[in-house]
C-alpha positions as CSV (number, residue, x, y, z in Angstrom):
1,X,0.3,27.5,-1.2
2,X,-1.8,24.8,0.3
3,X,0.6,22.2,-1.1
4,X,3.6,24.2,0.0
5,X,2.0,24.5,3.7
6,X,1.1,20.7,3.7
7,X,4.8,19.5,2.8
8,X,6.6,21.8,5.1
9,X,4.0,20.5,8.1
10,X,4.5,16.7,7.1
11,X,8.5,17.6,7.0
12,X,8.3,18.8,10.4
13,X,6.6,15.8,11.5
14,X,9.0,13.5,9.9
15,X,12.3,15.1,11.1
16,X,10.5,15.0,14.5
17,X,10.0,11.4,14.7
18,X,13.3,10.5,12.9
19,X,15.4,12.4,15.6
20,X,13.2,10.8,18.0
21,X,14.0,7.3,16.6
22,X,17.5,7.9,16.5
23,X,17.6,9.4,19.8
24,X,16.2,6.7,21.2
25,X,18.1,3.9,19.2
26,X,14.6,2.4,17.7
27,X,14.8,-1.2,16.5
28,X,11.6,-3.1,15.5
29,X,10.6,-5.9,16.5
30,X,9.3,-7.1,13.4
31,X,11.4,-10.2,11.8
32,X,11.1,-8.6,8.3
33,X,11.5,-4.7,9.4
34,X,15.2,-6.2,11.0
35,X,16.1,-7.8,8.4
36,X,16.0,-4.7,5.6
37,X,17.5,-2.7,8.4
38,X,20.0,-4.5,8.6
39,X,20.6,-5.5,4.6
40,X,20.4,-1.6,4.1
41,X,23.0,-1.0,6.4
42,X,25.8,-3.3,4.9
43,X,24.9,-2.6,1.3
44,X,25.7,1.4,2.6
45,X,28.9,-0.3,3.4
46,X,29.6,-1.9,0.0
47,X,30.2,-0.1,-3.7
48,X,27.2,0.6,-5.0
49,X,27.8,-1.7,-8.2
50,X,27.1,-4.7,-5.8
51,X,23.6,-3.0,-4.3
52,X,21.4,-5.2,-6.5
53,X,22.7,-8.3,-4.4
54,X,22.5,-8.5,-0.9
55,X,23.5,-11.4,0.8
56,X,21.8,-12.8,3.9
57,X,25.2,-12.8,6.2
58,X,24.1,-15.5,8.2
59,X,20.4,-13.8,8.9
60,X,17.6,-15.6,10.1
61,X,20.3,-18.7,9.8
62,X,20.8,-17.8,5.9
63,X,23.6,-17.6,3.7
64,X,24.2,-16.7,-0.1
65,X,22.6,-14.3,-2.1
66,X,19.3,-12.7,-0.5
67,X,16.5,-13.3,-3.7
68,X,13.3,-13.3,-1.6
69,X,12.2,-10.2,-4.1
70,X,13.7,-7.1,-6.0
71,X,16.4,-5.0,-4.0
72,X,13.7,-1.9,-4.1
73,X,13.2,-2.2,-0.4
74,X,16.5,-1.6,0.2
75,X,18.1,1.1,-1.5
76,X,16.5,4.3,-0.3
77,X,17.6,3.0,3.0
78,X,21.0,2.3,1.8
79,X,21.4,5.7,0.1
80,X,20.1,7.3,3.4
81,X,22.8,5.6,5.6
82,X,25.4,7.1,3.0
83,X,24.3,10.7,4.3
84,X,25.1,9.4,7.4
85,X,21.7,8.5,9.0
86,X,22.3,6.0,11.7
87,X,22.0,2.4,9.5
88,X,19.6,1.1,12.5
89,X,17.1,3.6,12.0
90,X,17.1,4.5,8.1
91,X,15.0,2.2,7.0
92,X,11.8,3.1,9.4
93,X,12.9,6.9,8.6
94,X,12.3,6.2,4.7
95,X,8.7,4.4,5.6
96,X,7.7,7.4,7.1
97,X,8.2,9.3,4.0
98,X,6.2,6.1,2.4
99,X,3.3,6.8,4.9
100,X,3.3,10.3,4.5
101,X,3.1,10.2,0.5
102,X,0.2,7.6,0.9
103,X,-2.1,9.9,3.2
104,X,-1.3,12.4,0.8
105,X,-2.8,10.0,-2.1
106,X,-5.6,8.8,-0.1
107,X,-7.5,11.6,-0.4
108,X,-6.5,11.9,-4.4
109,X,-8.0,8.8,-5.4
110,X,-11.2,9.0,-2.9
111,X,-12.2,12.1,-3.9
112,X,-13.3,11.0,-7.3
113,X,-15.9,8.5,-5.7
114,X,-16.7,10.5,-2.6
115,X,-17.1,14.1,-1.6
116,X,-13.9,16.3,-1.0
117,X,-15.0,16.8,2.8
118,X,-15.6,13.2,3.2
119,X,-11.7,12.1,0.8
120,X,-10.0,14.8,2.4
121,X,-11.0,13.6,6.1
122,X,-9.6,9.9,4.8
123,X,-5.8,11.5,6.1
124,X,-6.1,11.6,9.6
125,X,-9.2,9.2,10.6
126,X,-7.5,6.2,8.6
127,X,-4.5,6.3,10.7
128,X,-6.4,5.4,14.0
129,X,-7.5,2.1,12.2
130,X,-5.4,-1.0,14.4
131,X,-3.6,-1.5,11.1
132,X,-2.4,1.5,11.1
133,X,-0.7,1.4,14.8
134,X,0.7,-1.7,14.0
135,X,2.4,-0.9,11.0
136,X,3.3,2.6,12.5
137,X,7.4,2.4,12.7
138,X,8.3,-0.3,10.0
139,X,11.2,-0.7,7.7
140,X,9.1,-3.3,5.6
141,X,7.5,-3.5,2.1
142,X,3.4,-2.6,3.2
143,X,3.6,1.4,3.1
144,X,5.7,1.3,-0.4
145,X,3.5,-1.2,-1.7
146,X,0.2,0.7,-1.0
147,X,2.1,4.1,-2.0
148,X,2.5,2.4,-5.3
149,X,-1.2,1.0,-5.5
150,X,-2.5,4.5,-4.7
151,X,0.0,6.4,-7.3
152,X,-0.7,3.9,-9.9
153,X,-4.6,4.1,-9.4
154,X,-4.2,7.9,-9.2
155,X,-2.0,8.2,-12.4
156,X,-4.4,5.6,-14.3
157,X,-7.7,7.7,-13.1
158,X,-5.7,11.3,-14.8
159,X,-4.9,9.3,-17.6
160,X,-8.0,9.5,-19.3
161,X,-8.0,13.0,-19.8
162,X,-4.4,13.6,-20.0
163,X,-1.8,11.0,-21.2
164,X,1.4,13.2,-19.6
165,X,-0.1,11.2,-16.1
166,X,1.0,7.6,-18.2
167,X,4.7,8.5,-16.6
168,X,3.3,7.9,-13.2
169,X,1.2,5.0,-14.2
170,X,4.6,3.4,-15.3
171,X,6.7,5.1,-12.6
172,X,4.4,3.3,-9.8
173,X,4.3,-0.3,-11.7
174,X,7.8,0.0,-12.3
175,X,8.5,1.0,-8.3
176,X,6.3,-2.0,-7.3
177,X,7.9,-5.0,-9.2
178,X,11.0,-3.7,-8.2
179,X,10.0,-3.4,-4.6
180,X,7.6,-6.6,-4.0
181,X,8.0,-8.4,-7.8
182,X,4.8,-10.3,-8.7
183,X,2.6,-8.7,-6.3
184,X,2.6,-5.7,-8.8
185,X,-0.6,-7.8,-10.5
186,X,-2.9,-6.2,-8.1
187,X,-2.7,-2.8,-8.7
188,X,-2.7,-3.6,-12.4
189,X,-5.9,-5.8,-12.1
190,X,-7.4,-2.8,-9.2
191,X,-6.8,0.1,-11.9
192,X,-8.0,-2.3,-14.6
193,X,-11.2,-2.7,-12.7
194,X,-11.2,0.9,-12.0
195,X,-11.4,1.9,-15.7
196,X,-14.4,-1.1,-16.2
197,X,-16.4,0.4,-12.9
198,X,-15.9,4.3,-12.1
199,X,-16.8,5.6,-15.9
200,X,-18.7,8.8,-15.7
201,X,-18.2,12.2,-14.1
202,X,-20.7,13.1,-11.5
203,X,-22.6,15.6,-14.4
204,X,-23.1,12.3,-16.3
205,X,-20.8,13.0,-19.1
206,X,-18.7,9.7,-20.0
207,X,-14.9,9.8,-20.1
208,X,-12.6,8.2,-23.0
209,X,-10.4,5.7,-21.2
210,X,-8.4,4.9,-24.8
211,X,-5.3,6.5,-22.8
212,X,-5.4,5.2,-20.0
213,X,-5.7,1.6,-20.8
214,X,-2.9,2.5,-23.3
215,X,-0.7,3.7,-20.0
216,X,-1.4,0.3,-18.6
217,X,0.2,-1.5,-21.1
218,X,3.0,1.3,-21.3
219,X,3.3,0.6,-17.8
220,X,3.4,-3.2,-17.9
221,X,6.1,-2.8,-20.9
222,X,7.8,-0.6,-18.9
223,X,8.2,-2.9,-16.1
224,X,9.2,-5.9,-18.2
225,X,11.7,-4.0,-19.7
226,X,13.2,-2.9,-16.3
227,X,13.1,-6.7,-14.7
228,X,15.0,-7.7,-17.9
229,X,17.7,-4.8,-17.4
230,X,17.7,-6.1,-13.1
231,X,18.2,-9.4,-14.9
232,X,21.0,-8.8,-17.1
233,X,22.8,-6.4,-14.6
234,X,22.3,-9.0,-11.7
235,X,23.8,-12.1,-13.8
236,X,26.6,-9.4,-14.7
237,X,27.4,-9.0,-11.1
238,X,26.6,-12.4,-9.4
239,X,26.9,-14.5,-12.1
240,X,23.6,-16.4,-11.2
241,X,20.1,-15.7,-12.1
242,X,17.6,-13.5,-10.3
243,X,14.4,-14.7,-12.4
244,X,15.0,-17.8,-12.8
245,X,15.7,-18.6,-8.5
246,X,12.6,-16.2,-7.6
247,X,10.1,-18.1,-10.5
248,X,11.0,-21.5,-9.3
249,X,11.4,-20.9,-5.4
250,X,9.3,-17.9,-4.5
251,X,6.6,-18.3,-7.1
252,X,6.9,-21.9,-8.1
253,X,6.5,-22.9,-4.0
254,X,3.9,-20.6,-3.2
255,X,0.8,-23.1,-4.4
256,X,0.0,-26.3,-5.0
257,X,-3.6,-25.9,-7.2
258,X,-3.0,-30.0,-7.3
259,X,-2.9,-30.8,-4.2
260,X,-7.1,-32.4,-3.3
261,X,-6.7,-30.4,-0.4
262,X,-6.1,-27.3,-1.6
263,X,-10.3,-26.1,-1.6
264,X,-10.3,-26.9,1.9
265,X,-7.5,-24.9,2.8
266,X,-8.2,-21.6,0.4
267,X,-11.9,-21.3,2.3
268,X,-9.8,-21.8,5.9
269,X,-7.9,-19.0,4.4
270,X,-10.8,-17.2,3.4
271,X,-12.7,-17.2,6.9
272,X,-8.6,-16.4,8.2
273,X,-8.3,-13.2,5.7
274,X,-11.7,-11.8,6.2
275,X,-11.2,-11.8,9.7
276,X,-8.0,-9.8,9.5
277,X,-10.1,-7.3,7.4
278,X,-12.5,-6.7,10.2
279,X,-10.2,-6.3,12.8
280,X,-7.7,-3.9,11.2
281,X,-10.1,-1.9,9.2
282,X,-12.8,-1.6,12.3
283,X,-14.6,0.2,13.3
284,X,-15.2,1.4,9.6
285,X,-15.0,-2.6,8.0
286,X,-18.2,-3.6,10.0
287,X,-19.8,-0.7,8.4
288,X,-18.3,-1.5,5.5
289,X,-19.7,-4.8,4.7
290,X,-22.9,-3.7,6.0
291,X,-22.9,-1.8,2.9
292,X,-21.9,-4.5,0.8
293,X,-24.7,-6.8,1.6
294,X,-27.2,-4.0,1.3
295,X,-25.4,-2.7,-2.5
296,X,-25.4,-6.2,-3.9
297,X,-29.4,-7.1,-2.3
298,X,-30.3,-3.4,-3.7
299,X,-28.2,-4.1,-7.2
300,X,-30.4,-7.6,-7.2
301,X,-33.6,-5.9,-7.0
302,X,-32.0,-3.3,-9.6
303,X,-32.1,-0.3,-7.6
304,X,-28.9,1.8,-5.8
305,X,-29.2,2.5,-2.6
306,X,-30.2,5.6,-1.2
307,X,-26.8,7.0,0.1
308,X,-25.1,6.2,-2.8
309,X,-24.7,8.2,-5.7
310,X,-23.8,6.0,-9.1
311,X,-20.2,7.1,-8.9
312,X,-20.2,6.3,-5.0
313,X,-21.8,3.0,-5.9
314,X,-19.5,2.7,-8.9
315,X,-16.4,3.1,-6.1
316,X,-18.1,0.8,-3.5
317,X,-18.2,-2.5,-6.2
318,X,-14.3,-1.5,-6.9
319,X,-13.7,-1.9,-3.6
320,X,-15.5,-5.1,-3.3
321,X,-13.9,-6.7,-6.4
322,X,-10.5,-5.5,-5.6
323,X,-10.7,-7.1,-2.2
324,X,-12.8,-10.4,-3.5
325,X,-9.1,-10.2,-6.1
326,X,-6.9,-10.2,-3.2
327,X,-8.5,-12.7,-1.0
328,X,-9.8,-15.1,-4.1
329,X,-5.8,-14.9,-5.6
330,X,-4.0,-15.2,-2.3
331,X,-6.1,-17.8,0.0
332,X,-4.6,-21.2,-1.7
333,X,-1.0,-20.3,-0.8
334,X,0.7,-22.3,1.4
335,X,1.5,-19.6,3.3
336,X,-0.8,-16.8,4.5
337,X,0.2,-13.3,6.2
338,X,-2.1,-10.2,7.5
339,X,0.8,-7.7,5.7
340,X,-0.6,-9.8,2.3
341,X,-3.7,-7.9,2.0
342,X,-2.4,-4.6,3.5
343,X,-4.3,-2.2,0.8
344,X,-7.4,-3.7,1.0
345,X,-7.3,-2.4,4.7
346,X,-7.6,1.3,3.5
347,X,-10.1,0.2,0.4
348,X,-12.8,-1.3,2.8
349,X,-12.0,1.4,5.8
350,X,-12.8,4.4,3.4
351,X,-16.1,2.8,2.4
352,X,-16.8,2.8,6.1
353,X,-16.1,6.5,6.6
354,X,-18.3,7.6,3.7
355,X,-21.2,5.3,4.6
356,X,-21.4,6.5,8.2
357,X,-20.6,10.5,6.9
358,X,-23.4,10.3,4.8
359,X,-25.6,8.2,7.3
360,X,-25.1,10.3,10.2
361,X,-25.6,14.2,10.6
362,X,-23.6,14.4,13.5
363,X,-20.8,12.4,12.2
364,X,-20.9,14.4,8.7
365,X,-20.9,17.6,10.4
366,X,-17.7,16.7,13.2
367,X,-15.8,15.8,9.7
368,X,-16.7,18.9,7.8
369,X,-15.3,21.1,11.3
370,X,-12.2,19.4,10.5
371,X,-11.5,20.4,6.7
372,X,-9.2,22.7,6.1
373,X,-7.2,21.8,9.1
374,X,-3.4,20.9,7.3
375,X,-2.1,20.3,10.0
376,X,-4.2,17.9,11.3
377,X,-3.4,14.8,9.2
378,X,1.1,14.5,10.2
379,X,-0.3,15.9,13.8
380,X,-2.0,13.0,14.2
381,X,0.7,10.4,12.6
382,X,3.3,12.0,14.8
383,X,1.1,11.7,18.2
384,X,0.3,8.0,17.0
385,X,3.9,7.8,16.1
386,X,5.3,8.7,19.6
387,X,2.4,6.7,21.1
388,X,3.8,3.7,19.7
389,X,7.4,4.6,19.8
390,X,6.1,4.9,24.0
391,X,5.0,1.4,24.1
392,X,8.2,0.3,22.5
393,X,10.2,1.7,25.2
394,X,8.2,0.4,28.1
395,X,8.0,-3.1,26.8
396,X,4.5,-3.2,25.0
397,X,4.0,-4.7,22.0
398,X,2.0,-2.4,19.9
């Protein structure tokens, strides 16, 4: 019944804020949101046997085939604008499902590391972070990709008790190579580093992981196997290869490891990244690293901090690695981007939340007033939602 109660509220919200977008002829302002707009659009025009190649149609000055990534982006869209959903406000319609599914899996994964009061609270206070009003009416890849992460994570953490949750595991991979390609590797390193750090219950009993590291490599088969079908299907129809352009342009370009400058430029991009993290995670990131320095000075002296539990410690060093992954893999590129990182945002925010819950009474006891309110959390997204959908129409940039 809660479920039940939760979806309808969130589809309320959502048909809210698409009539309002269409109503009021939306159009980002965001160079990639645009552009999948407006591929979405004229593959709803074409026969769906040539959906797996968009071509760029003279945008952002391009022509021939569009191979930046996967077609995943695109075809919900697509199939949305074939209902008859105006093709200049499908996309950003779809990302609100996206958004709605993540705060919905938020809470999932959080709870195993934190308290239910404290996870469950994770749905509406994450959506005030800055991130989160920037990325608020979007057509691009960040809320799919972090849906992904968080399904993947989810499905990996059931796993170990029940293999029928491998399906999700390889649903998610599969979903993210097709939606953002190679970036898929981290959420396979994160739920890797998951199953290495967050291995006991909180009554101390240990968990077999056998089936869930199986369900990795299920779902890292599974996702090979699908890239090799996109492959053969996209040759079929193009008669050029899809691999073989986005190994050697979009992968092949994106560092130079030889390059004697390259150190001096990944710790620019260090400083750059961290930075980022601060601002669109605050307040909750300055907490956050707060507790990072005092876990790893407390884990030195071999002692765990007061606040902590071990499983809360266990998810604060996840978060820490899984961040240190993205920064560490991400800062030699040639080219950097906020939108890069975007999970981590969430990751280092929830620590936040849970170290000033458990830090401050007050704080702890505003949250715990809170639970149980469903409809708080689409509420919220559709006030922030019309908030920035405001500033659009009056000229502010959000």
């Amino acid at each position: 019944m809660i479920i039940v109660k939760s979806t309808l509220l969130w589809a309320v919200a959502i048909v809210t804020a698409a009539a309002l977008l269409v109503a009021t002829d939306y159009r980002s302002r965001d160079a990639d949101s645009s552009l999948y707009a407006r591929l979405s659009g004229e593959l709803a025009r074409q026969p769906v046997s040539r959906w797996i190649a968009p071509e760029w149609n003279g945008a952002w000055n391009q022509q021939g085939l569009f191979r930046e990534h996967p077609v995943g982006i695109l075809l919900p869209s697509a199939a949305l604008v074939r209902t008859g959903v105006p093709d200049g406000q499908a996309a950003y319609i779809v990302n609100m499902v996206y958004q709605a599914a993540v705060l919905a899996l938020l809470p999932l994964v959080a709870s195993v590391v934190m308290s239910g009061v404290e996870a469950r609270s994770l749905g509406w206070l994450l959506q005030l972070l800055p991130v989160a009003f920037v990325y608020r009416i979007r057509g691009n890849q960040e809320q799919p990709v972090l849906m992904c992460f968080l399904a993947l994570l989810y499905g990996t953490h059931r796993a170990r008790s029940n293999p029928a949750w491998i399906v999700l595991m390889a649903a998610a991979c599969c979903a993210l190579v097709l939606i953002k390609g190679a970036f898929a590797m981290f959420a396979l390193v994160s739920a890797a580093l998951w199953l290495v750090l967050v291995r006991t219950s909180r009554d101390g009993t240990s968990k077999a992981d056998l089936w869930a590291w199986a369900g990795l490599g299920v779902a890292v088969t599974a996702a090979g196997l699908m890239m090799l079908g996109y492959e053969a299907l996209y040759v079929r129809t193009t008669g050029e290869s899809f691999l073989e352009f986005y190994r050697s342009t979009r992968l092949g370009e994106s560092m130079d490891l030889g390059d004697p400058r390259v150190v001096t430029h990944a710790l620019a991009n260090v400083v750059w990244y961290l930075l980022r993290l601060a601002w669109f995670a605050a307040p909750w990131s300055l907490v956050a690293f707060a507790v990072v320095y005092q876990l790893v000075r407390t884990r030195m002296q071999s002692r765990v901090p007061s606040v902590f539990d071990s499983i809360s410690a266990a998810g604060v060093w996840w978060a820490l690695l899984t961040t240190v992954v993205f920064i560490a893999v991400l800062s030699p590129a040639n080219v950097r981007a906020e939108r890069f990182i975007f999970p981590t945002y969430f990751i280092v925010a929830s620590v936040g939340v849970a170290a000033v819950s458990r830090r401050s009474e007050s704080f702890a006891r505003f949250v715990a007033r809170t639970d149980g309110q469903r409809w708080l959390p689409p509420a919220v997204w559709l006030l922030t939602l019309m908030l920035s959908l405001g500033s659009r129409l009056v000229g502010v940039r959000p």
